[in-house]
C-alpha positions in Angstrom: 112.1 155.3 113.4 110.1 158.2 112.1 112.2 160.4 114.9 115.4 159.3 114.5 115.0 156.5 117.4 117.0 153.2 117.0 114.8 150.1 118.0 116.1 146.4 118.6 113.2 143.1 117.6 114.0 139.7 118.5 112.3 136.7 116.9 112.4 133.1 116.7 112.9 131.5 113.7 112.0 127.6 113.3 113.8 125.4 110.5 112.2 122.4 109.9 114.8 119.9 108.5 114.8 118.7 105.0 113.1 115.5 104.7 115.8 114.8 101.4 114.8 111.6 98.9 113.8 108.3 99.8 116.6 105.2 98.3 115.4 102.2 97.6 117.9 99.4 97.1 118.3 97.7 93.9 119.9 94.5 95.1 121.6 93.4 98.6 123.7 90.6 99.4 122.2 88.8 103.1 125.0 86.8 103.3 126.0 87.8 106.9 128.8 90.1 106.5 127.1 93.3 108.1 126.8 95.2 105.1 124.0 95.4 102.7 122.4 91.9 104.9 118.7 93.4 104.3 116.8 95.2 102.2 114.7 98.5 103.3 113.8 101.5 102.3 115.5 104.2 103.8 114.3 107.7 104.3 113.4 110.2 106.8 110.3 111.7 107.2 108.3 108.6 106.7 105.4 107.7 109.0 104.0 104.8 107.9 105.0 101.9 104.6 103.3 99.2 103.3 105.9 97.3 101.7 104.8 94.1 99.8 108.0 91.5 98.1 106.8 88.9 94.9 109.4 86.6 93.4 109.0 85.8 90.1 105.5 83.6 89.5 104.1 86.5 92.0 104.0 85.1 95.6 104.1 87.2 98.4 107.3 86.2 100.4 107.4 89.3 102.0 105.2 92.1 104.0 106.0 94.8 106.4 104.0 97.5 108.1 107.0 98.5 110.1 109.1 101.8 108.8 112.6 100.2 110.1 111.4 96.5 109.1 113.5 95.0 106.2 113.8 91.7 104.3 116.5 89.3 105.0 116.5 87.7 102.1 114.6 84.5 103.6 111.5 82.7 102.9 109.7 80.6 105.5 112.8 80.6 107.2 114.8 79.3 104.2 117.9 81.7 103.0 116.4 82.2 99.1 119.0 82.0 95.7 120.2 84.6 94.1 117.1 85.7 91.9 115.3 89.0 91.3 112.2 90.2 93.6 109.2 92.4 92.5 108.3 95.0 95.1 105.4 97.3 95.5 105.3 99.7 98.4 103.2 103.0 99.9 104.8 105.1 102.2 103.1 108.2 103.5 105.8 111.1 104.8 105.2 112.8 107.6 103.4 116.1 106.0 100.9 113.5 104.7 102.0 113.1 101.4 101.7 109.8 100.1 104.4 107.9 97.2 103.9 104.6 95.9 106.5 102.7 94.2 107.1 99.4 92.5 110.3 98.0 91.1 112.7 94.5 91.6 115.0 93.7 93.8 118.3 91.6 92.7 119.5 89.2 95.8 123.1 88.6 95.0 124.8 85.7 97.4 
């Protein structure tokens, strides 16, 4: 100090984690194995998704509301072909930002 005291502070100091990217698949093989058997988004920081799947003349086969929710690859109960999906999806982080996406999915068996 001014006087030539020595003085001690103590503080608290909060981190908060880094929420790092979101990945979003571009293909998966459901063909029971255990790896790569459905296809989600992965991330952390994300409160809520809106995840809509199209195949190719544009029919929803697909919708989750449900962060950990991911597609198996079926339709209706039916395993589908190999083919290529459409996605569109709208997942707000927890901060409140929002990100919207669209892109295709391969579905390799």
């Amino acid at each position: 100090t001014a006087y030539n005291c020595s003085d001690t502070a103590c503080i608290t100091v909060y981190v908060d984690s880094e929420c790092g990217e979101l990945f979003l698949p571009l293909a998966f093989s459901p063909n029971g194995d255990g790896n790569n058997d459905e296809w989600k988004i992965y991330g952390r920081c994300i409160k809520s998704i809106e995840l809509m799947i199209f195949n190719r003349w544009g029919e929803k086969i697909f919708e989750s509301y449900e962060v950990n929710n991911g597609w198996d690859g079926t339709f209706r109960g039916k395993q589908l072909d190999t083919d290529v999906f459409v996605y569109t999806t709208k997942i707000t982080m927890l901060n409140g930002e929002v990100k919207t996406f669209k892109g295709d999915i391969t579905l390799l068996r």
